[in-house]
C-alpha positions in Angstrom: 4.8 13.4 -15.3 4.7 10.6 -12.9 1.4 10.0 -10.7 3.1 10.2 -7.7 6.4 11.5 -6.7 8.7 11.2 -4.3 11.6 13.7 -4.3 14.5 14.2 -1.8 12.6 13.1 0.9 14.0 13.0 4.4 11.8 12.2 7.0 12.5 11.9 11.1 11.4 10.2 14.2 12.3 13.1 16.4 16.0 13.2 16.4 16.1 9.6 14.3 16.7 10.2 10.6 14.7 7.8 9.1 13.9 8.4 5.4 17.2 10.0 4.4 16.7 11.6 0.4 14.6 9.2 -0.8 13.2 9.6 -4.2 11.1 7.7 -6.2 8.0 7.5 -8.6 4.9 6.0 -9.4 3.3 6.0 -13.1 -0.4 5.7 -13.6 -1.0 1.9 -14.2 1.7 0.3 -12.6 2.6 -1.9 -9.2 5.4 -0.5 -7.9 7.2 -2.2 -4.9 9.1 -0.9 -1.9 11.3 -3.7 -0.7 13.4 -3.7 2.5 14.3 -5.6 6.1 12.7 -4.7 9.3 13.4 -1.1 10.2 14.4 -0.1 6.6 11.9 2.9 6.3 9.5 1.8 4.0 6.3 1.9 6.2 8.0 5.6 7.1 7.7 6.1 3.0 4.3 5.6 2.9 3.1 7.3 6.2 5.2 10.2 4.7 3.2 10.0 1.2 -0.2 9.8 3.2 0.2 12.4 5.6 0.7 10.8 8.6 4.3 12.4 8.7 5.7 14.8 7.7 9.5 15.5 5.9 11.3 18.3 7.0 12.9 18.1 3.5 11.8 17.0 -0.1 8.3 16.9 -2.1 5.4 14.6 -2.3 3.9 15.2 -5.2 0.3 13.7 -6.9 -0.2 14.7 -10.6 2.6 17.2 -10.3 0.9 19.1 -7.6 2.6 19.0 -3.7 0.8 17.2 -0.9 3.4 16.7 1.2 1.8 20.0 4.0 -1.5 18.3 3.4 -3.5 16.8 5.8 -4.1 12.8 5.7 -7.5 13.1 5.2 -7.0 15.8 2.0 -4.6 13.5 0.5 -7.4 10.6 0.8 -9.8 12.7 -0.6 -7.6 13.8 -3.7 -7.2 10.4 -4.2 -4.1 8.4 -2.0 -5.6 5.6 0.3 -3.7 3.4 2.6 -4.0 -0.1 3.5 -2.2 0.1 6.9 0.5 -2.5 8.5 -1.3 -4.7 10.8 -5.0 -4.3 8.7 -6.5 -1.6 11.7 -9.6 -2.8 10.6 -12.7 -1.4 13.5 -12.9 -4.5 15.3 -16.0 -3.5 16.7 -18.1 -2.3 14.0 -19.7 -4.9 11.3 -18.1 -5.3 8.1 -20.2 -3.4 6.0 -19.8 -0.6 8.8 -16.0 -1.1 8.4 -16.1 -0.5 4.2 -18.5 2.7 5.0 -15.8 3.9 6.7 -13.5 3.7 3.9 -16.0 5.7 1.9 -16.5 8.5 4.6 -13.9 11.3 2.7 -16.1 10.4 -0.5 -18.5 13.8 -1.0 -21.3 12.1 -2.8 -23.7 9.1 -2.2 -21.7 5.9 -2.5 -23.6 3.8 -4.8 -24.2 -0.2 -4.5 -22.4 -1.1 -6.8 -19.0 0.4 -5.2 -20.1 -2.2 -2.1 -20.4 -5.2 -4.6 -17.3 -4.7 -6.2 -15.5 -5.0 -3.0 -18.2 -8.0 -2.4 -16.8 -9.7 -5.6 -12.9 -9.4 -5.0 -13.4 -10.8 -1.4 -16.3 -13.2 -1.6 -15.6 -14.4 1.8 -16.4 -11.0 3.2 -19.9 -11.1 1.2 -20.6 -13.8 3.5 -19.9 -11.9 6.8 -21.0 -8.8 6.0 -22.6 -8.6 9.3 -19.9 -10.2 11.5 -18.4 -8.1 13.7 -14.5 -7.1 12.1 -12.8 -8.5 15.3 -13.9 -11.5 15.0 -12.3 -12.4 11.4 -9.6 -14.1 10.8 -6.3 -12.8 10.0 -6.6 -13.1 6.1 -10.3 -11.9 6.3 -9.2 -8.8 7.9 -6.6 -8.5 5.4 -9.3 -8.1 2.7 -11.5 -5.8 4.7 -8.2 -3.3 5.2 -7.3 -3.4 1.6 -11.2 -3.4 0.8 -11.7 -0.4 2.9 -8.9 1.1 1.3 -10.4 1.0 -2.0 -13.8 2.1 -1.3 -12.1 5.8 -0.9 -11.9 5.2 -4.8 -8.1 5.7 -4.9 -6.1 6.6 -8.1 -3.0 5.2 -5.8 -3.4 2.3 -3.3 -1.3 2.1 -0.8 -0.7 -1.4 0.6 1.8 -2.1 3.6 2.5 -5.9 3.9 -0.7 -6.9 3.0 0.9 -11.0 3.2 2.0 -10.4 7.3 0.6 -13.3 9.4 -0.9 -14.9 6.4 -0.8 -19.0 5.3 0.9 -19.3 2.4 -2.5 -20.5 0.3 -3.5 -16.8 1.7 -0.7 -14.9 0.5 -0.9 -16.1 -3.0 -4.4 -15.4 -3.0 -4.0 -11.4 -1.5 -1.4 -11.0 -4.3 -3.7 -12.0 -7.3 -6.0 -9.9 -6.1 -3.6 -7.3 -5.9 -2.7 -8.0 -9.1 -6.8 -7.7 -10.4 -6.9 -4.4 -8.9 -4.4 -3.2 -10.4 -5.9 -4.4 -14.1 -8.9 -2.7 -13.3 -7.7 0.4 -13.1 -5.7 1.1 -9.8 -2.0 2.2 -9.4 -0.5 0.1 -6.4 2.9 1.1 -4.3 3.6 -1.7 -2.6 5.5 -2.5 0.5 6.4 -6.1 1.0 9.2 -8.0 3.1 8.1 -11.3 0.7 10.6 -10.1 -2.2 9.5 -12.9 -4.3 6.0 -12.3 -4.3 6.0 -8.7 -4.7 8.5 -8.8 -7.8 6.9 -11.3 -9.0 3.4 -9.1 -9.1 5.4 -5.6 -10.1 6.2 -3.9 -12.7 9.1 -1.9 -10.9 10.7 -2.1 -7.9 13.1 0.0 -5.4 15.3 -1.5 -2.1 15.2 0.8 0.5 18.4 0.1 2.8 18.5 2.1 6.5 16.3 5.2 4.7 18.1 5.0 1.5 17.1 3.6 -2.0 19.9 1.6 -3.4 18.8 -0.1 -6.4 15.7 0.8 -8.4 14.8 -1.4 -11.8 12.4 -3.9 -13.4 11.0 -6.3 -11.3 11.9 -8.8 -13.5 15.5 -7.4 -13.6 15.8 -6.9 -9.9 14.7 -10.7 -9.1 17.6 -12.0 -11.1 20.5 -9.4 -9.3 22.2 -11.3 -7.3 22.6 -9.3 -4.8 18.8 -8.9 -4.2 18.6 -12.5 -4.4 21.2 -12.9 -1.4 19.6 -10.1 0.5 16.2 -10.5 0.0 15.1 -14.0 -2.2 16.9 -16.9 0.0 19.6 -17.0 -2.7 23.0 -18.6 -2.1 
């Protein structure tokens, strides 16, 4: 039984069909990327897993059990958390205040030691742990959103282009961190327009094409398809 499933799914904007039968999967321990052009669904994909849409056919399930009529905050709470396109970090509230907040669906006293973990992944936000969240930079903010994200203690993360905006030097560093979190013990579904990065930090990987899934396989076996490659890797 995979951790999390996607099955059938079709998901619409209104009258725009956006996710049209997709169906994938998730197995505990792995990174599993979600790779696509502008506009090919995959955000859609994830806001459908979390709750923030909802298909009008198909499953989402977690550990075999549906979530896909659940609410977004039941689905954090059973253990789905989302770092959102674009960070959405509080800009007004502190740092600390902002990883608080990613701890506010978790029902018992959130110990230190949650808060230094987070601390030691993103040292830099140790430092500003006061600062106001609007006031970071771009790759700071990166951290918090992913750091907020984990402090709901997720058995699947949820990242959505956790390298947009970022300096190159950046982006390598978000994706061995990614990489960390995942060897400590969280599954990560990953959505990423850098194809080359992401494959190169997956295990498995799926290209989504206008709402569709077209090719699923190895990472390793999908950055050598020359297709992909074309598409997605600069290839000739």
């Amino acid at each position: 039984m995979a951790l999390l499933e996607v099955k059938d799914v079709h998901t619409y904007y209104g009258a725009i069909h956006a996710l049209r039968g997709v169906s994938m999967s998730v197995e505990e321990g792995e990174i599993v990327t979600l790779i696509g052009s502008n506009g090919a669904g995959k955000s859609t994909t994830l806001r459908t897993i979390s709750g923030l849409l909802r298909p009008r056919q198909g499953e989402v399930t977690l550990r075999g059990a549906r979530i896909d009529g659940l609410r977004p905050h039941e689905i954090v709470e059973l253990g789905v958390s989302q770092s959102p396109e674009g960070r959405r970090v509080f800009a007004r509230m502190t740092v600390h205040e902002n990883l608080e907040m990613g701890a506010f669906s978790r029902r018992e006293k959130v110990p230190r030691d949650d808060y230094d973990r987070i601390y030691d992944l993103f040292p830099r936000l140790r430092e500003r742990t006061a600062q106001r969240a609007g006031t970071l930079s771009g790759g700071e903010q990166q951290m918090l959103a992913i750091g907020r994200a984990l402090m709901a203690k997720p058995s699947v993360l949820l990242l959505d282009e956790p390298s947009m905006g970022l300096a190159p030097i950046l982006v390598e560093q978000i994706f061995e961190i990614i990489r960390t979190i995942n060897q400590t013990g969280t599954t990560v579904l990953l959505v990423e327009q850098n194809a080359l990065m992401a494959l190169g930090v997956a295990h498995r990987g799926y290209i989504l094409q206008s709402g569709e899934i077209v090719l699923a396989d190895a990472a390793a076996v999908l950055a050598k398809d020359e297709a992909v490659q074309r598409a997605y890797l600069g290839g000739d």
